[in-house]
C-alpha positions in Angstrom: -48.7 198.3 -35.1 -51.8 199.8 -36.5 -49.4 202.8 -37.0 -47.2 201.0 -38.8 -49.7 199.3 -41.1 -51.3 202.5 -42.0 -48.1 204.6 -42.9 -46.8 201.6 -44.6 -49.3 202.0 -47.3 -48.3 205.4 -48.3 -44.5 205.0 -48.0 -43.9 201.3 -48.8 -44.2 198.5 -45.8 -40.6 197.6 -47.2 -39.4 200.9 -46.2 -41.0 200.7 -42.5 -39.7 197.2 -42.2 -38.0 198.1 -39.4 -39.4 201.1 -37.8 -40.1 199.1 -34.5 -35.8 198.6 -34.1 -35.0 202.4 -34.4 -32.6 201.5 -37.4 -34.7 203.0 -40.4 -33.0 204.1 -43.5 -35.2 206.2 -46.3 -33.6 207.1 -49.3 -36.1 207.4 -52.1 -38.7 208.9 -50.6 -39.1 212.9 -51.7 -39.6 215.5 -49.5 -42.7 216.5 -50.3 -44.1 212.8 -49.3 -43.7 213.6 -45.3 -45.2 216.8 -45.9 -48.3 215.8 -47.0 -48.9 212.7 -45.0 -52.4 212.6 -43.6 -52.9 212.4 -40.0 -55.3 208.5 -39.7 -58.5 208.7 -38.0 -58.6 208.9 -34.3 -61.1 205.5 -34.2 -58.4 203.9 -35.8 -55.1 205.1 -33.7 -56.1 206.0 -30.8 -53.1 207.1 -28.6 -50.4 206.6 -31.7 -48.4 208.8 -33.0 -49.9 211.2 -35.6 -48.1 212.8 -38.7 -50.2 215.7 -40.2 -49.5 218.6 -41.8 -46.5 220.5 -40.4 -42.9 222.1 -41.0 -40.2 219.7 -41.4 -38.9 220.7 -37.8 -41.6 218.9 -36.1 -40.9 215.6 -37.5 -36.9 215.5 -35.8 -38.9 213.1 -32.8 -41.1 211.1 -34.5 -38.0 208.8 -35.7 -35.0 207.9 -33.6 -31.9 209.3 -34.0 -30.5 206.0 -36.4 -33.1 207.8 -39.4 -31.4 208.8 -42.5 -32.5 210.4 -45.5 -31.5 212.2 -48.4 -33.5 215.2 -47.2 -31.7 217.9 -45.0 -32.8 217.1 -41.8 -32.1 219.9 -39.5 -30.5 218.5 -36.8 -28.3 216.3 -38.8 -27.1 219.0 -40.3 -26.2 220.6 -36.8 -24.2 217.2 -36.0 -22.4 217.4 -39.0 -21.3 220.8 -38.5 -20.3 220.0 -35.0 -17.9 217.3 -36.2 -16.0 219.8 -38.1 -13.0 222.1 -36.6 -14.8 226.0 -36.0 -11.7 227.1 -34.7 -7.8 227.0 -34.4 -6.8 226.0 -30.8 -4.9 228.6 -29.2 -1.1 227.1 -29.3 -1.5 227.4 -33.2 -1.4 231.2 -32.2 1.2 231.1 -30.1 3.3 228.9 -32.5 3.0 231.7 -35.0 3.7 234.6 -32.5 6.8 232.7 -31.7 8.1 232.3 -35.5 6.8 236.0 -36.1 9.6 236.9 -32.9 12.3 234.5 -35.2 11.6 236.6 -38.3 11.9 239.8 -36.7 15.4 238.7 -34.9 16.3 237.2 -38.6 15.4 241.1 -39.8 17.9 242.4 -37.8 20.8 239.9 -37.9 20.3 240.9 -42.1 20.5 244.8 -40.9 24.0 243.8 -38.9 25.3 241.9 -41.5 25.2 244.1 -43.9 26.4 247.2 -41.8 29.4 244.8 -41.3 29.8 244.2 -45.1 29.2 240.6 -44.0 27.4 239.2 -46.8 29.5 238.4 -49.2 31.6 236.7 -46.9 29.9 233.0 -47.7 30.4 233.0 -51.6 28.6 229.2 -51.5 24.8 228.0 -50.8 25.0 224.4 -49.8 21.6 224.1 -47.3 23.3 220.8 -45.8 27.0 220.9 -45.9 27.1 224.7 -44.8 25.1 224.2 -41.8 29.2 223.3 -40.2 31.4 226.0 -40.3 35.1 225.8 -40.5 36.9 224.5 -37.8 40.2 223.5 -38.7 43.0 225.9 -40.1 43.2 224.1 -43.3 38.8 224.5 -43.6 39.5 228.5 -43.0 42.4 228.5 -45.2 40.2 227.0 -47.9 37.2 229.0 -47.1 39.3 232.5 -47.3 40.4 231.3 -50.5 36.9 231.1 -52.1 36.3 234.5 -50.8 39.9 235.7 -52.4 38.3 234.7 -55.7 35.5 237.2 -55.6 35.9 241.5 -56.0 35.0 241.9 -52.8 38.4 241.0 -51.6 40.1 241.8 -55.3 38.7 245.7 -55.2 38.1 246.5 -51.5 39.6 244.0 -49.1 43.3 242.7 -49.8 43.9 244.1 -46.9 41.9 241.7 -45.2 43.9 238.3 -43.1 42.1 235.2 -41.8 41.0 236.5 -38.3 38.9 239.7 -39.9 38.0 237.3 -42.2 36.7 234.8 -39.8 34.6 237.8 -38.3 32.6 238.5 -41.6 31.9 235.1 -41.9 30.3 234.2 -38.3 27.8 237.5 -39.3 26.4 235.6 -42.4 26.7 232.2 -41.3 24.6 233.2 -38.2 22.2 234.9 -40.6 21.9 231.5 -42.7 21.8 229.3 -39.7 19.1 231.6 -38.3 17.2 231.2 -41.7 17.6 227.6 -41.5 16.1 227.1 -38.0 13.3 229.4 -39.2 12.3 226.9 -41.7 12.4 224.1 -39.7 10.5 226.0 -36.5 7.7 226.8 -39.0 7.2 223.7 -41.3 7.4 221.0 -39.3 4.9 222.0 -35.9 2.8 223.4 -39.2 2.4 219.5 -40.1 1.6 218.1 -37.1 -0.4 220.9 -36.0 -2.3 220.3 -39.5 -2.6 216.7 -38.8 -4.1 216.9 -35.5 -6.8 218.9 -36.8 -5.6 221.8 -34.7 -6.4 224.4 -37.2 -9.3 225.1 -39.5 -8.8 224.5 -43.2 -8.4 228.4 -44.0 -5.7 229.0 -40.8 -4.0 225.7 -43.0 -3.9 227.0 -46.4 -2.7 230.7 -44.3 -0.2 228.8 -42.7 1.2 226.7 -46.2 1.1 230.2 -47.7 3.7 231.8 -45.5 5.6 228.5 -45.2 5.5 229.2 -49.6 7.1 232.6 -49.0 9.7 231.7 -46.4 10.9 229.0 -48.9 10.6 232.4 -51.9 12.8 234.3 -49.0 15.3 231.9 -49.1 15.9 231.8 -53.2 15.9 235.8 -52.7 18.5 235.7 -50.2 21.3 233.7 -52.6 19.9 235.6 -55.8 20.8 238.7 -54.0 24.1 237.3 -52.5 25.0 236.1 -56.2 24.3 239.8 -57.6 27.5 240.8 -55.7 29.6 238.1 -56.8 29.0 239.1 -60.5 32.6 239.2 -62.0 31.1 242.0 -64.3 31.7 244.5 -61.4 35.9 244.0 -62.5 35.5 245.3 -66.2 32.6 248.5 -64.5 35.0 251.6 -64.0 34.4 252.9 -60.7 32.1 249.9 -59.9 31.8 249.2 -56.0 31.4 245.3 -55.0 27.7 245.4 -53.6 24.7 243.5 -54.1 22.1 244.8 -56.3 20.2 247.3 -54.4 17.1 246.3 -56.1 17.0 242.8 -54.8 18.2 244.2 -51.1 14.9 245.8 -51.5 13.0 242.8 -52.7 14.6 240.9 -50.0 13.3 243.4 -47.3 10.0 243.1 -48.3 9.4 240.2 -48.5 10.4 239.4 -44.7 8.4 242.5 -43.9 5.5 240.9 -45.9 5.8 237.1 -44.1 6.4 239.0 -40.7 3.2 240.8 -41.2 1.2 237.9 -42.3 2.4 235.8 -39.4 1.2 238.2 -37.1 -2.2 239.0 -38.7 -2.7 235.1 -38.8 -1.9 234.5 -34.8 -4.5 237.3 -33.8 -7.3 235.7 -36.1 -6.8 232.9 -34.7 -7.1 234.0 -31.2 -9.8 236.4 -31.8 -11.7 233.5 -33.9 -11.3 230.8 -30.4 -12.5 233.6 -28.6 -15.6 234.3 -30.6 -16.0 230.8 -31.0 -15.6 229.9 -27.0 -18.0 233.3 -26.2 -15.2 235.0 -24.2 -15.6 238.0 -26.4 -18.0 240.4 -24.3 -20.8 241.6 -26.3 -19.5 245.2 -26.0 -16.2 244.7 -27.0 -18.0 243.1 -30.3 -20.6 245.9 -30.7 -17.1 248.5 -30.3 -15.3 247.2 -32.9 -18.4 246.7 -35.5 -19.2 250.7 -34.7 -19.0 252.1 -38.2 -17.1 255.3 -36.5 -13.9 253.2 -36.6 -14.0 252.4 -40.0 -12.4 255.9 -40.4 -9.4 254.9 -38.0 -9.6 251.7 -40.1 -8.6 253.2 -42.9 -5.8 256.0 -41.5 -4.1 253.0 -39.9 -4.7 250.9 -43.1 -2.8 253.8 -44.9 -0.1 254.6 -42.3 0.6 250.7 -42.4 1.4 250.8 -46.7 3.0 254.1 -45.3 5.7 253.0 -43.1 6.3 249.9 -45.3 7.3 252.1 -48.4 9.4 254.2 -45.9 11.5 250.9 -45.4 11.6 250.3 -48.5 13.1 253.5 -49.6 15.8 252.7 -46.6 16.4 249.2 -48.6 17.7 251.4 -51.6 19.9 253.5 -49.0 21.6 250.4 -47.5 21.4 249.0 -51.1 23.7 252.1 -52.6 25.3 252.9 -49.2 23.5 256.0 -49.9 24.1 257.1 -46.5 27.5 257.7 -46.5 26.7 260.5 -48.9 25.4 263.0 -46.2 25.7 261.8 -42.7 24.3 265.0 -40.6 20.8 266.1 -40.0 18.5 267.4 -41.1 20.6 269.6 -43.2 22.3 267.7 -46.5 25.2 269.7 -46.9 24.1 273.2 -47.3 20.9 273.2 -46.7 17.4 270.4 -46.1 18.0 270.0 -50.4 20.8 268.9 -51.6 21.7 270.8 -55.1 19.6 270.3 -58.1 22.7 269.1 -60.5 23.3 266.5 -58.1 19.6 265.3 -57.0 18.6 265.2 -61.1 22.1 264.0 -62.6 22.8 262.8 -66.1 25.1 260.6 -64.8 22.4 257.6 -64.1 20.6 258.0 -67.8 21.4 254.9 -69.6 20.4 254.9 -73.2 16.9 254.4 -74.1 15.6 256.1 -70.9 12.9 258.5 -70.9 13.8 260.9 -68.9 16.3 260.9 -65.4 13.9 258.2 -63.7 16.5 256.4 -62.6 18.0 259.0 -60.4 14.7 258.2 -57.9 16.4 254.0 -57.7 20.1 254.4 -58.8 21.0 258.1 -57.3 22.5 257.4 -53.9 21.8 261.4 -52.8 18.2 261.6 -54.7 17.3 257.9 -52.8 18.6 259.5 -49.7 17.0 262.6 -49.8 14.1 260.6 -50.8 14.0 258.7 -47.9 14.6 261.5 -45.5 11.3 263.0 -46.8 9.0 260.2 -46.0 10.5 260.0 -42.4 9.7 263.8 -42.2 5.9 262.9 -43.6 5.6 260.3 -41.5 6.4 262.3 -38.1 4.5 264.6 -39.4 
């Protein structure tokens, strides 16, 4: 008690009211107060506690653990950071690994359907109503007949009956369905896995990013589907019913881009558990912080952007059908070059240009050729 009446008459015997319960709350009193606190003579204390002079750190036992101020206390701050989420628990890894295998098998379905000429085949976007396919003769009847309305079937396909028909359809149906299920595989764990606190606030706004561009991927998907239902392409001499190679291309990329992320996301999230549970061997951390690799760092950094504008280039061939144009290799016709007047044509100068740019994006033998190079770089 002679403790207590002693402090008191520095800090206020309202404010140590009720020191001697363990629930002591001190708000007003300034830092600098408990630093400079005088230790009471021994004649007066005795064995009590003293509080003299001394770094903020030594005064985390004096009070019980009910003491709260305004000042930083050192091991409060400690329980506050322990309340908060460090790390993303693994199966947030694992749920993005499995949605990164979904886009890639959605990557390919696109490649096949468009091989197939497929994609022009569903000349409607209904995200509800087109999950069901035709079932009945009369639903196919009326389905061909949408497509019958289109140049597709006006300039290439009146050849076409119900049953090849039916075969271009299942291709992009399967590719929307496959879209559909994407979405729904990726959104809806993402909430509850959000929720539960089961990632880390950065992993969440990662996670609401690429959920952003899936929805981006599938506005690109009709946009590009509606370029090749254009009824411009009738009144174009020569004009081929395609989509617009340019949002193909834009198309491509952008699963490449929300495959990539995916994947970089799920390994952070392992390697940050990992860091964060100390199962990451201190050798293994000193190998990959070795400034030697930042060398490899940056070749593999640059063979990534690389590769990605190799596929890119192969988005215009698809785009054009640009590889119909020379189908042997390596030789384009004659030789590895095709011939100047057909690589650097007039033909794709609009007016206004400046120059034959638009050979590189338009020319289905420059795009090839162009492409055929940066596969040759790249084994290189």
């Amino acid at each position: 008690m002679q403790f207590l009446r002693t402090t008191g008459r520095v800090l206020g015997n309202s404010t140590l009211r009720r020191l001697n319960t363990g629930h002591v709350k001190v708000s007003a009193v300034p830092l600098r107060t408990f630093i400079t606190l005088q230790a009471p003579r021994a004649s007066t204390l005795r064995s009590t506690p003293t509080i003299c002079r001394a770094p903020l750190k030594n005064f985390q036992g004096v009070f019980t653990k009910r003491f709260s101020s305004t000042v930083a206390i050192p091991h409060v701050e400690k329980v506050r950071e322990a309340t908060q989420v460090i790390a993303s628990k693994p199966i947030v890894a694992y749920w993005l690994y499995f949605n990164a295998g979904l886009i890639f098998a959605i990557v390919v379905v696109g490649g096949l359907t468009r091989l197939t000429e497929s994609g022009l085949s569903i000349t409607e976007w209904n995200v509800i109503s087109g999950m069901k396919p035709p079932r009945s003769q009369e639903e196919w009847e009326e389905e061909f007949e949408k497509y019958k309305q289109f140049p597709e079937y006006k300039i290439l396909n009146r050849h076409m009956n119900l049953e090849e028909f039916k075969s271009i359809f299942y291709w992009e149906w399967s590719h929307r369905m496959l879209g559909r299920f994407i979405g729904t595989a990726f959104i809806i764990p993402g909430l509850y896995f959000a929720s539960r606190g089961y990632m880390t606030k950065k992993v969440a706004w990662q996670t609401f990013g690429i959920s952003t561009m899936l929805g981006f991927q599938g506005f690109m998907g009709w946009y590009m589907v509606k370029s090749g239902l254009s009824e411009a392409l009738m009144k174009e001499p020569g004009a081929v019913p395609r989509v617009s190679q340019y949002r193909l291309t834009a198309h491509l990329a952008t699963a490449f881009v929300i495959y990539g992320s995916t994947v970089m996301v799920a390994a952070d999230v392992i390697r940050q558990h990992k860091l964060a549970n100390g199962t990451f061997g201190k050798d293994l951390i000193k190998a990959i912080n070795n400034p030697a690799l930042n060398r490899l760092r940056a070749a593999a950094l640059f063979m990534t952007c690389f590769v990605f504008m190799t596929a890119m280039t192969g988005g215009l061939v698809a785009g054009l059908d640009a590889g119909l144009i020379y189908n042997e290799w390596p030789m384009m016709g004659e030789g590895i070059v095709p011939p100047t007047n057909e690589l650097w044509s007039d033909d794709y100068v609009k007016p206004g240009d400046n120059g034959k740019w638009r050979n590189f994006l338009e020319n289905p033998t420059t795009v090839q050729f162009d492409h055929r190079t940066m596969v040759r770089g790249r084994q290189s």
